[in-house]
C-alpha positions as a LaTeX table, in Angstrom:
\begin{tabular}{lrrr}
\hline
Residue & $x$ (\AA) & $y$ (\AA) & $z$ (\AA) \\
\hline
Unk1 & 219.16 & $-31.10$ & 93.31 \\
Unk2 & 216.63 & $-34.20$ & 91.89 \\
Unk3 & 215.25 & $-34.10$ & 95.46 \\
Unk4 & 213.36 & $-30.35$ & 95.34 \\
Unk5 & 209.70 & $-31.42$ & 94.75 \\
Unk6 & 208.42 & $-27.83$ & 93.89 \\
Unk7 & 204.51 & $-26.87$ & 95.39 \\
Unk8 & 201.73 & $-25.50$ & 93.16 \\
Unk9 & 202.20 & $-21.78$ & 94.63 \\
Unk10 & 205.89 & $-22.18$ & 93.87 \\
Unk11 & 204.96 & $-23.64$ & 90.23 \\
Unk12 & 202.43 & $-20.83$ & 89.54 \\
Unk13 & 205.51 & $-18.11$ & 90.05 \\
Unk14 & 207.38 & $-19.57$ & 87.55 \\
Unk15 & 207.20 & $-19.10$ & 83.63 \\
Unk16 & 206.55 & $-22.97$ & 82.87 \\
Unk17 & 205.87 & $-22.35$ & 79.04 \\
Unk18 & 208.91 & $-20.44$ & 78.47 \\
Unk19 & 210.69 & $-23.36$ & 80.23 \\
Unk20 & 208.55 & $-25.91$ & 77.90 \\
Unk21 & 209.65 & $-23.86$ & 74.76 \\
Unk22 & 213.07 & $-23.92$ & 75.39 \\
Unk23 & 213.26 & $-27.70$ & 75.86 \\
Unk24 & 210.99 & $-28.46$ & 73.37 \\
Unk25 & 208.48 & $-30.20$ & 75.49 \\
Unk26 & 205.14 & $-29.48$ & 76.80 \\
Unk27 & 204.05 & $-27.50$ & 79.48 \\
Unk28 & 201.88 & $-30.05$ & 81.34 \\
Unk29 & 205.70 & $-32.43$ & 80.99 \\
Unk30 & 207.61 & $-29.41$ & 82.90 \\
Unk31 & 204.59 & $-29.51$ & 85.50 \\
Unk32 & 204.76 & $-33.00$ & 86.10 \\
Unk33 & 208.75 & $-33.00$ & 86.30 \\
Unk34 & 208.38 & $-30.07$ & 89.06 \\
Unk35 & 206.04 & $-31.80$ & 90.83 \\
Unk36 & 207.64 & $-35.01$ & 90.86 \\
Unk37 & 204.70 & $-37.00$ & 88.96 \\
Unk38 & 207.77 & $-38.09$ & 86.38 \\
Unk39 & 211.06 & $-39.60$ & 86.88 \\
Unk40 & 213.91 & $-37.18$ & 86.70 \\
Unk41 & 216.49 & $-39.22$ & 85.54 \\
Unk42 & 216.32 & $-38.16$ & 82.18 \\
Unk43 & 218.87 & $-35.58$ & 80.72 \\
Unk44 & 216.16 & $-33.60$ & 79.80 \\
Unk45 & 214.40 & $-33.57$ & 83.06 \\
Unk46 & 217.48 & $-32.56$ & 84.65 \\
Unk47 & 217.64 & $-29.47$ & 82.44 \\
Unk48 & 214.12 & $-28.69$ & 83.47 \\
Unk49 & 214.69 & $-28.89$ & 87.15 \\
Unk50 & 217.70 & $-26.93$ & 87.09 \\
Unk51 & 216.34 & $-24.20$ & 84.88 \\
Unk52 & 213.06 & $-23.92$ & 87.50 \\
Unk53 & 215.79 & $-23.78$ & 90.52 \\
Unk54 & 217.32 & $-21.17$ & 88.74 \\
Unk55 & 214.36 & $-19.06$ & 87.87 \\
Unk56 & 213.09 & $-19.52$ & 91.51 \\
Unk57 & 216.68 & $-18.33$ & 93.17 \\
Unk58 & 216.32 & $-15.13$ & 91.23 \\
Unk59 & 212.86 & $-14.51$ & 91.94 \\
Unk60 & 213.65 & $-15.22$ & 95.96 \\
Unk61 & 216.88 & $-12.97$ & 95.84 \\
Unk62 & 216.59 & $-9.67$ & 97.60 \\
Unk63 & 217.95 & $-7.81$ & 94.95 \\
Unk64 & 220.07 & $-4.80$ & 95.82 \\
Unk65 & 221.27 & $-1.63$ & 93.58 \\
Unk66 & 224.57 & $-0.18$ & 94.38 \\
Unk67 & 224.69 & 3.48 & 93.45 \\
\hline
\end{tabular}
């Protein structure tokens, strides 16, 4: 999971500030974790990166409605 260096296209689709409120961080820190410009050892940069993998699953999924 630390490995997933996220691009800026992939970046812009996600809600980085909503992610930056919820950790009580800034958004430029959640940019830098995604891109890999900070370590990600940190508990709390763990969190972020698995938060953004999350967010980006859903918004990949081909979501389906079962009548």
């Amino acid at each position: 999971m630390t490995t997933k260096i996220f691009t800026s296209d992939e970046i812009k689709d996600l809600k980085i500030e909503a992610i930056a409120r919820k950790h009580k961080c800034s958004g430029d820190y959640v940019r830098r974790v995604l891109k890999g410009d900070r370590d990600r050892n940190s508990e709390l940069s763990l969190k972020i990166l698995k938060d953004a993998i999350d967010m980006q699953e859903i918004i990949n999924r081909e979501t389906t409605i079962e009548a």
